[in-house]
C-alpha positions as CSV (number, residue, x, y, z in Angstrom):
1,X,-169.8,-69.1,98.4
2,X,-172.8,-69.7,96.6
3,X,-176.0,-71.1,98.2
4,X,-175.6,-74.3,96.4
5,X,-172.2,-75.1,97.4
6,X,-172.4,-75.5,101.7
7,X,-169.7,-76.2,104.2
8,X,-171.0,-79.5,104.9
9,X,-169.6,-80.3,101.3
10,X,-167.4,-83.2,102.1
11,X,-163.6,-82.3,101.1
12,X,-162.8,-84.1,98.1
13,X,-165.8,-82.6,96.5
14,X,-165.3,-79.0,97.8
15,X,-161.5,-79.4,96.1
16,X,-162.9,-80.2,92.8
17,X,-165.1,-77.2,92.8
18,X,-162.2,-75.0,93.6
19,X,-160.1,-76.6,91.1
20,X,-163.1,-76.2,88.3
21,X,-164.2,-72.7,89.9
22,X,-160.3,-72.0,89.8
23,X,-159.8,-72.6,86.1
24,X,-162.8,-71.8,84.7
25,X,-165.1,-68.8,86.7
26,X,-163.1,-65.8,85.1
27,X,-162.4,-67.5,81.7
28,X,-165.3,-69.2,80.9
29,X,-167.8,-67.4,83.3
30,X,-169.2,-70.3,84.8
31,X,-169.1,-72.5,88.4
32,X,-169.7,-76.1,89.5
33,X,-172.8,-76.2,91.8
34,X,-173.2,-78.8,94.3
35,X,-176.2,-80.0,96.0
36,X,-178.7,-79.9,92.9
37,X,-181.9,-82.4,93.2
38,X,-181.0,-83.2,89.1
39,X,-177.7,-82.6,87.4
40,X,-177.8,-79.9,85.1
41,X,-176.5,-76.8,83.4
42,X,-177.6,-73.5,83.0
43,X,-176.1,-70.9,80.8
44,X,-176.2,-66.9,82.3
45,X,-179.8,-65.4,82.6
46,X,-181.5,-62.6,84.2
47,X,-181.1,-63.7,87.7
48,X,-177.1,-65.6,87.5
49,X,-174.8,-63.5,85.6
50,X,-172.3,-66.7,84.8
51,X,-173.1,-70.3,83.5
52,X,-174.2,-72.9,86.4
53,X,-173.0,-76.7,86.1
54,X,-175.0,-78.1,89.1
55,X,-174.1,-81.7,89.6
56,X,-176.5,-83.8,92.1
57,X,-176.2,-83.5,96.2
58,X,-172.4,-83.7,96.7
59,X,-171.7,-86.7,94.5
60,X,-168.6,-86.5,93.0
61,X,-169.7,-88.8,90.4
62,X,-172.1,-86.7,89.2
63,X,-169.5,-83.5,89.5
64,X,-167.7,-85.5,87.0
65,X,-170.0,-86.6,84.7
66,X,-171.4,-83.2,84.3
67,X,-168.2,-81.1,83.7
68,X,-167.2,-84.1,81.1
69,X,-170.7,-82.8,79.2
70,X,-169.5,-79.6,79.5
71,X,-166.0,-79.8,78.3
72,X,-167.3,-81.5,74.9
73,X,-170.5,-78.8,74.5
74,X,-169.4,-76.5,71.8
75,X,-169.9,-72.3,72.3
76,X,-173.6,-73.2,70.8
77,X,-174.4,-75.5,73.0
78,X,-173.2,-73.9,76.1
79,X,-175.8,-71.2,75.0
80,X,-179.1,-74.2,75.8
81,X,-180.1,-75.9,79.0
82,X,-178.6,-78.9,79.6
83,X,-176.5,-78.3,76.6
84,X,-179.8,-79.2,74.6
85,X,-179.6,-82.6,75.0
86,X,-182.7,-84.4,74.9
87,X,-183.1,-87.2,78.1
88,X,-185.6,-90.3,78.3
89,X,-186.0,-90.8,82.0
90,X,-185.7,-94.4,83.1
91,X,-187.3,-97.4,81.5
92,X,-186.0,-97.1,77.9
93,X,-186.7,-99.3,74.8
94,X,-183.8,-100.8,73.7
95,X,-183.6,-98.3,70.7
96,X,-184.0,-95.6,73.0
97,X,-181.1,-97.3,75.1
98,X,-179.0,-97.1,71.6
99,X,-179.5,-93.7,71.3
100,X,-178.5,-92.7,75.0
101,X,-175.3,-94.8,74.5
102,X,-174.6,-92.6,71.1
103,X,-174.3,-89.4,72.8
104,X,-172.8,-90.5,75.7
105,X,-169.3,-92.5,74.4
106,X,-167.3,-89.4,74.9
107,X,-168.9,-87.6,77.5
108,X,-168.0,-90.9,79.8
109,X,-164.8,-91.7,78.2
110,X,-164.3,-88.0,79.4
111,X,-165.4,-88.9,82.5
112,X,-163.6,-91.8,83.0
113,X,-160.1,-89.8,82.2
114,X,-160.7,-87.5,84.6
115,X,-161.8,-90.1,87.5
116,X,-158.3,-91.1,86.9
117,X,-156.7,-88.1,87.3
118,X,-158.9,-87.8,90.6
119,X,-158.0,-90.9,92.0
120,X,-161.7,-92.0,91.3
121,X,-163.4,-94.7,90.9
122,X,-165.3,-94.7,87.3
123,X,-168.5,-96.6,86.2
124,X,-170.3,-96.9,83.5
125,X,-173.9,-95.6,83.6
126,X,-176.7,-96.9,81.5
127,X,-178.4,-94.3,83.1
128,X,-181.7,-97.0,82.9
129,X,-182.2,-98.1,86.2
130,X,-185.8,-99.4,86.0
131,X,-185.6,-100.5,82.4
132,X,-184.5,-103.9,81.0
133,X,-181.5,-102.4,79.3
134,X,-178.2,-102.0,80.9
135,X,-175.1,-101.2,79.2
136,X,-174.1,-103.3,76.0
137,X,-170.9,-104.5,75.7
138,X,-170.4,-102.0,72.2
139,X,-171.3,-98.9,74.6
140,X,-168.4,-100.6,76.3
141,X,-166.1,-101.1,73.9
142,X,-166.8,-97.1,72.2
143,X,-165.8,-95.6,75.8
144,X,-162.8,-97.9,76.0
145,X,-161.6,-97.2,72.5
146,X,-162.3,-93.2,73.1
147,X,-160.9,-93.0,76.6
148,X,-157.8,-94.7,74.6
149,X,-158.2,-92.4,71.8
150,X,-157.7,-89.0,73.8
151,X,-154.6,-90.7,75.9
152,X,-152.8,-90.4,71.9
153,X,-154.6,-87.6,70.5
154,X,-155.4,-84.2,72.1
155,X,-158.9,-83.9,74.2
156,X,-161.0,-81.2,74.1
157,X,-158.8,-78.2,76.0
158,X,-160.9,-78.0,78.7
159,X,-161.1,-81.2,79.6
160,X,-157.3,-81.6,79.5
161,X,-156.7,-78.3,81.7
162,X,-159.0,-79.9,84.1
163,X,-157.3,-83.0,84.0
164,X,-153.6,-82.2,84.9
165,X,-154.7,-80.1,87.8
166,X,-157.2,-82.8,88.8
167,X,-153.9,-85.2,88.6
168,X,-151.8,-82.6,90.4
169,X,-154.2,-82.0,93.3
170,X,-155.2,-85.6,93.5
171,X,-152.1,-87.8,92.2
172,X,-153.5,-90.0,89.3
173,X,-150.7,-88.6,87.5
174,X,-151.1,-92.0,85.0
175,X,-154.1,-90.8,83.7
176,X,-153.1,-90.4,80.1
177,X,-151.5,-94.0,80.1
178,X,-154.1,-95.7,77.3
179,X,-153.3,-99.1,79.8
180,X,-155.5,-97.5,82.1
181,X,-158.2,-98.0,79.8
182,X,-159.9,-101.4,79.4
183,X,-162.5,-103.2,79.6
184,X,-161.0,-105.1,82.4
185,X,-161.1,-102.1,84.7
186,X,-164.7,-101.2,84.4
């Protein structure tokens, strides 16, 4: 077990990492962390031979929400920190808020999918917690439309192997039912 995954891990979170360690350790060469201060990802280096997705403490949330950044990242991407993304701690403008909310449609409609196959509860995150600027209701309406999108069309692959063992472990086998997704529910 690694250092950043402890016993005192409570049990729904420890089955997730098994599940993701499960699928993905040999395959894709890389393990979900718990415990972290910050959620974030590091590709293989000098001192971890495989890629690290290190979600915060032992929220599941945060678990979640990091492996849905990870199942969009491209080979490229998976080479950066953090996938490369750029982040604007708390307090954003409203255009900063904007841009925020344009790179993060998928990765929480992805999110949101697999909460469901978890048995989760999903929320949105404006991610701006001491700022003026939640949430708008078109960030709303893009995770809606693309949560409803991938319940029709195929999701990325990882994110859809993850999902039907997430829904077998956990029961939300109505996960890909595009009625689970609306705004009503968030």
């Amino acid at each position: 077990m690694l250092s950043g995954n402890p016993a005192n891990v409570d049990l729904r979170t420890r089955q997730l990492i098994d599940i993701f360690d499960r699928l993905f350790a040999n395959s894709c060469n890389t393990r979900l962390v718990a415990m972290g201060d910050e959620p974030v990802y590091y590709p293989a280096d000098d001192e971890y031979d495989f890629h690290r997705l290190i979600f915060r403490h032992d929220y599941f949330s945060s678990a979640l929400h990091e492996i849905s950044h990870w199942c969009i990242a491209g080979p490229e991407r998976r080479k950066k920190v953090d996938f490369g993304y750029w982040y604007q701690p708390d307090g954003r403008t409203e255009i900063q808020q904007q841009a925020f909310e344009q790179v993060e449609v998928k990765p929480q409609a992805l999110e949101w999918i697999l909460s469901n196959a978890a048995c989760h509860r999903f929320r949105i995150s404006a991610d701006n917690l001491s700022g003026e600027v939640g949430a708008s209701d078109a960030f709303v309406a893009a995770i809606v439309e693309q949560a409803r999108y991938w319940c029709d069309s195929p999701m990325p692959s990882r994110a859809a192997q993850l999902a039907e063992a997430l829904a077998e472990s956990f029961g939300g086998t109505d996960y890909s039912q595009p009625g689970q997704y609306t705004a009503a529910r968030l």
